[in-house]
C-alpha positions as CSV (number, residue, x, y, z in Angstrom):
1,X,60.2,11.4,-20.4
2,X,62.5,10.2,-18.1
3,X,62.5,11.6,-14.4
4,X,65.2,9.3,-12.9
5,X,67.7,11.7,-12.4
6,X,65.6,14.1,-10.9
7,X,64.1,11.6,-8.9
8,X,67.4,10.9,-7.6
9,X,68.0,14.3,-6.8
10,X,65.1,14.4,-4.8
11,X,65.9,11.4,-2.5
12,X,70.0,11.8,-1.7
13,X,69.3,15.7,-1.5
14,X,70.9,19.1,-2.8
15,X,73.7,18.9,-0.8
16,X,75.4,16.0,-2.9
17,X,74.6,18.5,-6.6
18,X,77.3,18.9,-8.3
19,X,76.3,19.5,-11.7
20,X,72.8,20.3,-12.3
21,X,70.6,17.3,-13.9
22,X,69.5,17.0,-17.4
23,X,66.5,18.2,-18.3
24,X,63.7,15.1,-18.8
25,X,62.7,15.8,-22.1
26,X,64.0,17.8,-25.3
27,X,60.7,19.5,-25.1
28,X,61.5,21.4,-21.4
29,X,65.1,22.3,-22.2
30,X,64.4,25.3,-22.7
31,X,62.4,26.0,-19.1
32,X,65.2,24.2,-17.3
33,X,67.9,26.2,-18.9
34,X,66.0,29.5,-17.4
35,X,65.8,27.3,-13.6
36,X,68.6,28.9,-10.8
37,X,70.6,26.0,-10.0
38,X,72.9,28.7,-7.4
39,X,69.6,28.2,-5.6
40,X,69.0,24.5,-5.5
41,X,66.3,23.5,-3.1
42,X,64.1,26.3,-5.2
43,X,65.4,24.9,-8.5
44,X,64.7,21.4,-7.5
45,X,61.0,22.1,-6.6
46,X,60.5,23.9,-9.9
47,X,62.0,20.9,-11.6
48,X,59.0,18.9,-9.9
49,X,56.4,21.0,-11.1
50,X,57.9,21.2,-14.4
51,X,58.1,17.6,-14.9
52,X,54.4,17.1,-13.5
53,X,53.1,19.2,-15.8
54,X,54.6,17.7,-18.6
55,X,53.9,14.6,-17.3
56,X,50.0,15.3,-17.3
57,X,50.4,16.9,-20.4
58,X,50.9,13.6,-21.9
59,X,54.2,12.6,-23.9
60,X,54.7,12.4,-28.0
61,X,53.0,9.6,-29.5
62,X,55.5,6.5,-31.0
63,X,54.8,6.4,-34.7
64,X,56.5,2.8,-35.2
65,X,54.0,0.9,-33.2
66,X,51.5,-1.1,-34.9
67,X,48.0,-0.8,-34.5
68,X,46.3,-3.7,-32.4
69,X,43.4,-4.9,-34.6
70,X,40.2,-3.4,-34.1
71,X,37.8,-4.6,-31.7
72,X,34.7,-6.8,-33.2
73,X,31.8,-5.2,-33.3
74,X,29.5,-5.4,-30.2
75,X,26.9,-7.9,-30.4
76,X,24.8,-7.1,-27.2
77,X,23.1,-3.4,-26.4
78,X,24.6,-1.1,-24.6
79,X,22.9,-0.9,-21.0
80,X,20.6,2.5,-20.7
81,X,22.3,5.6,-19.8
82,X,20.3,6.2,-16.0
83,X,22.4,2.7,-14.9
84,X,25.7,3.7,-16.5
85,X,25.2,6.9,-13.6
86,X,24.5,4.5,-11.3
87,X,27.8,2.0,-12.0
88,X,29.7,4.9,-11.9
89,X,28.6,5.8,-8.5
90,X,29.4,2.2,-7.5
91,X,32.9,2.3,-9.4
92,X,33.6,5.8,-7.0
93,X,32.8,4.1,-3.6
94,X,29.4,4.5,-3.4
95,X,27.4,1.9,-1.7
96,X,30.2,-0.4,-3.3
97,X,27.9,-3.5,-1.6
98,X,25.7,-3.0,-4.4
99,X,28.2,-3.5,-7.7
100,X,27.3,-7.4,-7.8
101,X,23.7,-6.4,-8.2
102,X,24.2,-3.9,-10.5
103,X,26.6,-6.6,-12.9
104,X,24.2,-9.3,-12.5
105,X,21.3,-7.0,-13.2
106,X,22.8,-6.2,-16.5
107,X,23.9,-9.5,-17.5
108,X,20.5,-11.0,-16.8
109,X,19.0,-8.0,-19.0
110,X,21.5,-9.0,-21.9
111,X,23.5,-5.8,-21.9
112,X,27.0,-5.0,-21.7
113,X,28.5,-2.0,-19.8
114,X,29.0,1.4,-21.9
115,X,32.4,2.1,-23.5
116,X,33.5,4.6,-20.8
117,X,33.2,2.8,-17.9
118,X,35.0,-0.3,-19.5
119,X,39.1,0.3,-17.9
120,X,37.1,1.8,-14.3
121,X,35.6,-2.2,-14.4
122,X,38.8,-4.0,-15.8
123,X,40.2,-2.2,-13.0
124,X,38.1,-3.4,-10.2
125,X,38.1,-6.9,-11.6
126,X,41.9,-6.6,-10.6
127,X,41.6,-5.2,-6.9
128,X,38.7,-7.7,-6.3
129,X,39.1,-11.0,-7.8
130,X,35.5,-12.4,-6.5
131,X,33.7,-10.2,-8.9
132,X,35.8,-11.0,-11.8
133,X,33.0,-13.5,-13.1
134,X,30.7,-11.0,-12.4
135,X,32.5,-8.1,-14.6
136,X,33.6,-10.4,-17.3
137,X,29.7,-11.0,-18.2
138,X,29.3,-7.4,-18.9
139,X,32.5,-6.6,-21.0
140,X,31.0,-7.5,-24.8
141,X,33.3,-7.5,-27.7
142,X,34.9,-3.9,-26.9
143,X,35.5,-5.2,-23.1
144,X,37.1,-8.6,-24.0
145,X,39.4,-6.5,-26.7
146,X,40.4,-3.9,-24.3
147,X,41.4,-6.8,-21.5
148,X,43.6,-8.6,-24.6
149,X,45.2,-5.1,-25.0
150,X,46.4,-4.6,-21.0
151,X,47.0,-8.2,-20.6
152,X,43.9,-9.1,-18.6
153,X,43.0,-11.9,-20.6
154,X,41.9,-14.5,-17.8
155,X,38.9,-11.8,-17.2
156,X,37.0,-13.2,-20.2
157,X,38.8,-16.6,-20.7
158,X,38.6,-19.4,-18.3
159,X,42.3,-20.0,-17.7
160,X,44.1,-22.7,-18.8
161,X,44.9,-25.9,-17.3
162,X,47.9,-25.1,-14.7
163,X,51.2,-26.5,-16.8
164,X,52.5,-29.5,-14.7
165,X,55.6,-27.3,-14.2
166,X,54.1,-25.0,-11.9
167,X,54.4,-27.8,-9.5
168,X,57.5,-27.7,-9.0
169,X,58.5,-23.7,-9.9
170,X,55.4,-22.0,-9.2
171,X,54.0,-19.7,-6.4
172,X,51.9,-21.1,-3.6
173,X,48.6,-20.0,-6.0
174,X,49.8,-22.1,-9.0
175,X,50.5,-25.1,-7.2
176,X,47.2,-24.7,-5.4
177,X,45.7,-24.2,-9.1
178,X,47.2,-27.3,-10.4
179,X,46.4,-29.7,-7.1
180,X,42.8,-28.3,-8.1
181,X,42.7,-29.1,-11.6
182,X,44.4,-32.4,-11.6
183,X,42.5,-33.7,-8.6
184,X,39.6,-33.3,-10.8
185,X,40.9,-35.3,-13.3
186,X,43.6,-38.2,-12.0
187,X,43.2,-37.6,-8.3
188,X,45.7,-40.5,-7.8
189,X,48.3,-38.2,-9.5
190,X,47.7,-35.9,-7.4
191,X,47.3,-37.6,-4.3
192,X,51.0,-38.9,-5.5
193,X,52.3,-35.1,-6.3
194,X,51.2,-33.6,-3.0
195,X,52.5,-37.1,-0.9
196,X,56.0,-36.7,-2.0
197,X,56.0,-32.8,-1.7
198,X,54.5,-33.1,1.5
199,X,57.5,-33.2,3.7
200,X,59.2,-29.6,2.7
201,X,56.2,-27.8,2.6
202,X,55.7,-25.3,5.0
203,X,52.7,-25.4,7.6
204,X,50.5,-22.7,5.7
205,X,51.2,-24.2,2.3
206,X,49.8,-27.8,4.2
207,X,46.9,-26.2,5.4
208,X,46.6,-24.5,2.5
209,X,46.3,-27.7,0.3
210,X,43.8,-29.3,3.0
211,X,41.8,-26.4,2.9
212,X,41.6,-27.5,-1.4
213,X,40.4,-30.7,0.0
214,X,37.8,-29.9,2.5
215,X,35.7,-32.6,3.3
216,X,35.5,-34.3,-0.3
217,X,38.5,-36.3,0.0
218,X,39.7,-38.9,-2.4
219,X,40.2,-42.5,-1.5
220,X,43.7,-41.9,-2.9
221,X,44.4,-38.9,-0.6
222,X,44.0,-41.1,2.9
223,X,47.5,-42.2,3.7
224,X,48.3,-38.4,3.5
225,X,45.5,-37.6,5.6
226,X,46.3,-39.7,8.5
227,X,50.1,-38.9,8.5
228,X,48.7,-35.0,8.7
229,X,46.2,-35.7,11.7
230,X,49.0,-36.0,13.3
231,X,51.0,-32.4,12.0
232,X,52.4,-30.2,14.8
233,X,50.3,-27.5,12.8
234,X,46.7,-27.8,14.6
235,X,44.9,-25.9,11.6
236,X,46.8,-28.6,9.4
237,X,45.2,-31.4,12.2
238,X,42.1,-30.0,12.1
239,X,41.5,-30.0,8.4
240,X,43.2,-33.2,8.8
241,X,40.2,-34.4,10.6
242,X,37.5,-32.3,8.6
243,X,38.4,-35.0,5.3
244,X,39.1,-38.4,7.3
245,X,35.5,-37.8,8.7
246,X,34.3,-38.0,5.2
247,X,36.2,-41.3,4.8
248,X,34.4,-44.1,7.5
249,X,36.3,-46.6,5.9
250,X,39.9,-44.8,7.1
251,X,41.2,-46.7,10.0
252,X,41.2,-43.1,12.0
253,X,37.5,-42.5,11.3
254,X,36.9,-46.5,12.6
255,X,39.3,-45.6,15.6
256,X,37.2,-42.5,16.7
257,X,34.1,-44.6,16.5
258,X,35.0,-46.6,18.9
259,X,36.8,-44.5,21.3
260,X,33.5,-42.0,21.7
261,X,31.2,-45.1,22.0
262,X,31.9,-45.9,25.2
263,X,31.2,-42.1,26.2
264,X,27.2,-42.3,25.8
265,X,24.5,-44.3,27.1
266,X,20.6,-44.0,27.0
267,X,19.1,-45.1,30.4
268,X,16.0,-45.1,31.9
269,X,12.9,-46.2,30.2
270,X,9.8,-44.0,28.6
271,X,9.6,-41.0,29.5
272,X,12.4,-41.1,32.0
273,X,15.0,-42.1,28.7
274,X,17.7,-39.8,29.3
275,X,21.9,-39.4,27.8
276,X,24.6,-40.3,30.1
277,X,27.9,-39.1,29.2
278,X,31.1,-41.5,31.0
279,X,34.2,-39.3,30.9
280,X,37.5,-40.8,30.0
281,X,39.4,-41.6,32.7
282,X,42.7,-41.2,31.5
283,X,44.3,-39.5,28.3
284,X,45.5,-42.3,25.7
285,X,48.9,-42.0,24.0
286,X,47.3,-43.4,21.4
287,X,45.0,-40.2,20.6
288,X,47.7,-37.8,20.7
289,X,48.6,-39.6,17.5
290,X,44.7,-39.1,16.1
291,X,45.3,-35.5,16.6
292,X,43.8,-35.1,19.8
293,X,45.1,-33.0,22.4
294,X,45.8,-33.0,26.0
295,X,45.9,-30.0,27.8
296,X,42.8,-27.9,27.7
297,X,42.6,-24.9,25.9
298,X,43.8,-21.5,27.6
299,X,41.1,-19.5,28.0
300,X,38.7,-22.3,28.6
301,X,37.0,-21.7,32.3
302,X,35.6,-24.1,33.9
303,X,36.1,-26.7,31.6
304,X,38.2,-29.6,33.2
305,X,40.6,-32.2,31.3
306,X,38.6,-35.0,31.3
307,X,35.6,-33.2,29.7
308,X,37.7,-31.4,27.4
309,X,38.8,-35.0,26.3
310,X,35.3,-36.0,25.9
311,X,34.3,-33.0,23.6
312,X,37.5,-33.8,20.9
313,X,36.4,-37.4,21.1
314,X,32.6,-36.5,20.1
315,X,34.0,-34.4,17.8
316,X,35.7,-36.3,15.4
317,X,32.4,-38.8,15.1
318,X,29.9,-37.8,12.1
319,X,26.4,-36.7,13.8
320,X,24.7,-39.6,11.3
321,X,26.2,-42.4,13.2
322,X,24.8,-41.8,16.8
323,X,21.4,-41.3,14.8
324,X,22.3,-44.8,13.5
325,X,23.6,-46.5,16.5
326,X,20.8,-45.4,18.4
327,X,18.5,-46.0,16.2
328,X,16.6,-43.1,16.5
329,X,16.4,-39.2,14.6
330,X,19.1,-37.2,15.7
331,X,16.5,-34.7,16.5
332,X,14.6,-37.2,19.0
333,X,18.2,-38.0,20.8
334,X,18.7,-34.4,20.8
335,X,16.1,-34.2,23.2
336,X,17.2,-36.7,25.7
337,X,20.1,-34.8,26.4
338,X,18.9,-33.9,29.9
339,X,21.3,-34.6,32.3
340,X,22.6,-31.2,34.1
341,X,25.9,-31.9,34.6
342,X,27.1,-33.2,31.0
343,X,24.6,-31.9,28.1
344,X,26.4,-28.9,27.5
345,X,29.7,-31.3,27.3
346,X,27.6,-33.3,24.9
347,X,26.4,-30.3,22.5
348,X,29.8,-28.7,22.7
349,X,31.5,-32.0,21.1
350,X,28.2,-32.6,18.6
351,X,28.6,-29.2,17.9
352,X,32.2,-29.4,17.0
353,X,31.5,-32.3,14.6
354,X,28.4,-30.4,12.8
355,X,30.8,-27.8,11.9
356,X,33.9,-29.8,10.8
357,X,31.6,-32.8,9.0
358,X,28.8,-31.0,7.8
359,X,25.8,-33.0,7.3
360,X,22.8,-30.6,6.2
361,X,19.8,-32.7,8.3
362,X,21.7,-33.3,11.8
363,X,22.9,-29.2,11.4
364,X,19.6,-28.3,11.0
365,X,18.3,-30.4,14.0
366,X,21.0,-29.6,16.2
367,X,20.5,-25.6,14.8
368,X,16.8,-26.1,16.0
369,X,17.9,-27.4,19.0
370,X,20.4,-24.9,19.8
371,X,18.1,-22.0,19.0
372,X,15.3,-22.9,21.6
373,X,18.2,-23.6,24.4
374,X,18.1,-21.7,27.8
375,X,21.5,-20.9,27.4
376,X,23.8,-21.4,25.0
377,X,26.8,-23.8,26.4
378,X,29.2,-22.9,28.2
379,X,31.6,-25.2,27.2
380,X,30.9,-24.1,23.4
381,X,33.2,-21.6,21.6
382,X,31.3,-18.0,20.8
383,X,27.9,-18.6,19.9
384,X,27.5,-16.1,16.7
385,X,30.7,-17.7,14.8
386,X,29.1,-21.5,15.8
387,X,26.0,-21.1,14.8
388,X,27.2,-19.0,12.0
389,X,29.0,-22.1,10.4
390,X,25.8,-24.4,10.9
391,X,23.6,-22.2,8.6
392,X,26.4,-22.5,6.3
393,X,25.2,-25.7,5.2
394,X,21.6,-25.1,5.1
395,X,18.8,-23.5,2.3
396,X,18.7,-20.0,2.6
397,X,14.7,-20.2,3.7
398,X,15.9,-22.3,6.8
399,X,18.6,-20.1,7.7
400,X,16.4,-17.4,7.7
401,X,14.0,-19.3,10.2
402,X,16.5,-20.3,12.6
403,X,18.3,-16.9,13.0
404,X,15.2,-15.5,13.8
405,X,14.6,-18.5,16.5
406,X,18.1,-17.8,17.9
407,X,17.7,-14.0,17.7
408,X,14.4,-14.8,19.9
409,X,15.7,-17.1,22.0
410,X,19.3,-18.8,22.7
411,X,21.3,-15.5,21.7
412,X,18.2,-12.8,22.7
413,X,20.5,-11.6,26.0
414,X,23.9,-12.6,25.4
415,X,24.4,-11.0,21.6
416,X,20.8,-9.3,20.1
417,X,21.2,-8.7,17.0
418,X,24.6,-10.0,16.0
419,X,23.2,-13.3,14.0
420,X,21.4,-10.5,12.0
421,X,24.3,-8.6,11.3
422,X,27.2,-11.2,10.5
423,X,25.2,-14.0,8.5
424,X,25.3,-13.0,4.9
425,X,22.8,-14.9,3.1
426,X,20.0,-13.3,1.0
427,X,16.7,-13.4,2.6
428,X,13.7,-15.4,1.4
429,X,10.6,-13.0,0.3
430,X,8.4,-15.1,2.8
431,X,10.7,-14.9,5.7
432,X,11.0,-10.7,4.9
433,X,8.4,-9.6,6.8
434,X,9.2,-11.5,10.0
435,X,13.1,-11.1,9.5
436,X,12.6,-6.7,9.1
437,X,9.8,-7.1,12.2
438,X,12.9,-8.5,13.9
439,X,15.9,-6.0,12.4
440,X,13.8,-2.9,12.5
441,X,13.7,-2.0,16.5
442,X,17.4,-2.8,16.4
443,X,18.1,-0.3,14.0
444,X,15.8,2.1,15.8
445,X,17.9,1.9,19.1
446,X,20.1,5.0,19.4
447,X,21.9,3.2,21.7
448,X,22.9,0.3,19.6
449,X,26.9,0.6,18.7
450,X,26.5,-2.8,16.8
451,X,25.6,-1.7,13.4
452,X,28.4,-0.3,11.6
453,X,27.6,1.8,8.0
454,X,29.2,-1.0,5.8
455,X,27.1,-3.9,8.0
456,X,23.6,-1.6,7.5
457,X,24.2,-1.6,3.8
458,X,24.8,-5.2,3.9
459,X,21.9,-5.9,5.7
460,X,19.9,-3.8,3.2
461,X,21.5,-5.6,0.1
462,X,19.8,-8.9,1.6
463,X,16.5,-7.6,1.6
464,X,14.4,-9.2,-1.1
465,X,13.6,-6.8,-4.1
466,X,9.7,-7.5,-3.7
467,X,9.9,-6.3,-0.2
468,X,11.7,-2.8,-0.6
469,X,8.6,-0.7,-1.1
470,X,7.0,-2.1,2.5
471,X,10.2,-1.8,4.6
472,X,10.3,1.9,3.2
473,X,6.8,2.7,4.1
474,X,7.1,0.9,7.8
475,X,10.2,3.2,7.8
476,X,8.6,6.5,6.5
477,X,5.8,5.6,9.4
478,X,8.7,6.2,12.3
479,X,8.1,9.2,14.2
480,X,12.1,9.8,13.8
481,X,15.0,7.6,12.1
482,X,18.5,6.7,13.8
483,X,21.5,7.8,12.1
484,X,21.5,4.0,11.9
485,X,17.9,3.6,9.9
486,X,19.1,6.6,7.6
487,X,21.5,5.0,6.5
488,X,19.6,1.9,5.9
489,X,16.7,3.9,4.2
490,X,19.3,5.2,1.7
491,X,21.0,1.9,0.9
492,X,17.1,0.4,-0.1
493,X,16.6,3.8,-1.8
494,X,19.3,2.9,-4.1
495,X,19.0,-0.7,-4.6
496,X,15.5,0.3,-5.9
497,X,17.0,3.2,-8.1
498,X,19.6,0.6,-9.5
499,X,16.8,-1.9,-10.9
500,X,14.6,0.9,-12.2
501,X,17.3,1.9,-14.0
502,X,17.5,-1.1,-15.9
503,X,13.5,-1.2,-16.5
504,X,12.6,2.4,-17.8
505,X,13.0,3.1,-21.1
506,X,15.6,4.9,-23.2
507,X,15.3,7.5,-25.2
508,X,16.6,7.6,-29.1
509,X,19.2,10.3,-28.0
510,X,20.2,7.6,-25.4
511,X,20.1,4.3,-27.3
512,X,22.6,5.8,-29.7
């Protein structure tokens, strides 16, 4: 059926008809011929409806097509019938958070999804490529035959390597793919490609290839990096700086070195040991070229220009080395950062550094620090989205400890709860009982406008398995529940539905 012309009708209007379109389909001639085209808005509209109906009707089948071969037959069971309910509840919107647990539930049992609900998943592996691996676990033979048949095919094969063509013809994702793949295996190639490319590209597509990068360079990528620390992009500088901190032996990272050791000294002796931090006097030309920048920051109160030079200069230093040059645990020379006037300077710049050279022991000592502070800096950025990037590198089980020391201490009056709410990683059973002490008078404050539905189901999907059964008796045990606690009540209820699902056991009528 072909609605073009009608469709046409529809968008110039009846006031350009002059003859009466064609009826869609041999099959509705006989309709149309009965429609009043001397009345043409009326006739138009009962075209529509005509041609919808026929439309969901379905059209007449092709008879020269042939027939894809069948699919092989399924070598995994079928997963029981009380968790296909509960997929398709998560397939309609319903506490969506939990679909990974749901897939990875399934493929750790050794079952494939049923037969109906095979297109609803090859759909959402489309819409949301980070659960693709996921959904391509539980396909099975019918899955992976039905994804060859609507050209999904990367869903259950690992894609192959990028064609060196794509290079030069291909979207921004392809050439992203192939930098990937070929860094992996002749980095020096690609070093090469991305060198003499470099020039045209624009500054998202730099940033973008950085970002591929990270801070695992490749000898062979330096001369590139140090041409782009000094980008008019400052995302493309600062990723710029993020990989040449990885490299000590790049001129920049010796450079920086030696510009920020000047800046700190120990003094005193035995107990009275203390930091003292030397501001530059003057900016350098010379670290404009480094990527460093001159003017402060709008927005930045009470931070001067000298200081502000003094934080990028600690910045682009790895934590390790003051440790070294000191001689001493970054966690002891943590501690000697006394002075009044310049520690916050200090942890604003070491903080910097943490976050774009991660090194998992000085992130945890400085996180440690940080968490036990009086105040949180004020020279720092936010403290939820810094902190935030120092549990990145970290176990979850130390995580878990430190936002609980931060939610107790640094960031207890300037942002309860929010360390809770945006960190994301699963909680370790021992730290449960501590960590939903914490949450639970937060989600028992009527007051409290912080936790949005989507964030309390979040929360909920972090909670260890193990520990679902006490947080639902402690909540049961309230007097009353928030709209707030309901909500997280219900998203436990289910995550414990969803694995008993998988345990209890079929009946014959279901197996088959």
């Amino acid at each position: 059926m072909n609605p073009d012309a009608l469709t046409t009708l529809m968008l110039l209007g009846t006031n350009r008809l002059k003859t009466p379109p064609a009826a869609p389909s041999p099959v509705l001639e006989g309709a149309w011929a009965a429609l009043d085209w001397s009345q043409p808005e009326t006739a138009a509209l009962a075209a529509c409806a005509l041609t919808a109906a026929a439309t969901s009707a379905g059209f007449t089948g092709r008879c020269d097509l042939a027939l894809p071969e069948p699919s092989d037959p399924e070598t995994r069971p079928v997963a029981p019938a009380a968790t296909g309910a509960i997929l398709r509840h998560l397939l309609s919107g319903e506490m969506p958070e939990c679909l990974p647990e749901w897939l990875e539930c399934c493929a750790a049992g050794g079952w494939v999804a049923a037969p109906r609900d095979l297109p609803a998943l090859l759909v959402k592996a489309t819409q949301e490529r980070p659960l693709r691996p996921l959904i391509a676990a539980v396909l099975g033979e019918r899955g992976a035959w039905l994804a060859r048949q609507t050209s999904q095919v990367d869903l259950i094969a690992p894609p192959a390597d990028p064609d060196d063509s794509v290079w030069e013809t291909g979207t921004l994702t392809e050439r992203l793919a192939w930098f990937k793949s070929t860094r992996q295996t002749d980095p020096a190639r690609a070093a090469a490609a991305l060198a003499t490319a470099w020039p045209q590209e624009s500054g998202e597509t730099r940033a973008g290839f950085l970002t591929v990068i990270g801070n695992a360079p490749h000898p062979a990528e330096l001369p590139l990096l140090e041409s782009a620390i000094k980008d008019r992009k400052r995302e493309v500088r600062l990723l710029a700086r993020t990989a040449l901190m990885a490299l000590p032996q790049s001129t920049w990272s010796q450079r920086a070195f030696a510009r920020a050791l000047p800046l700190l000294k120990i003094e005193g002796i035995l107990l009275t040991k203390h930091l003292v931090l030397h501001l530059p006097e003057a900016f350098d030309a010379q670290w404009k070229e480094d990527g460093l920048e001159e003017k402060v920051p709008a927005g930045s109160k009470g931070l001067g220009p000298r200081a502000w030079w003094a934080i990028q200069l600690l910045a682009c230093v790895p934590l390790s080395l003051w440790a070294d040059h000191f001689q001493m645990d970054f966690a002891r020379l943590l501690t000697l950062n006394k002075d009044a006037a310049s520690k916050d300077v200090i942890l604003t710049g070491w903080l910097e550094s943490a976050v774009t050279g991660p090194e998992p022991a000085s992130a945890e000592a400085l996180a440690t620090y940080l968490s036990d502070f009086e105040k949180w800096p004020a020279t720092s950025p936010a403290a939820i989205p810094g902190f935030l990037k120092l549990l990145h590198v970290l176990p979850d089980e130390t995580a878990a400890r430190l936002v609980e020391a931060a939610e107790a201490g640094v960031l207890s009056s300037i942002a309860p709860g929010q360390l809770f709410a945006a960190s994301t990683f699963p909680v370790p059973t021992a730290a449960a009982p501590r960590w939903f002490a914490a949450l639970l008078p937060r989600l028992q404050n009527p007051v409290y406008s912080l936790f949005q539905t989507p964030t309390v189901r979040q929360l909920a999907r972090r909670l260890p398995l193990a520990f679902i059964p006490e947080a639902l008796a402690q909540l049961a045990r309230e007097s009353t529940l928030t709209s707030t606690s309901e909500t997280f009540t219900r998203a436990l209820e289910f995550r414990l539905q969803l694995h008993q699902s998988f345990t209890t056991k079929q009946t014959a009528n279901e197996r088959e």
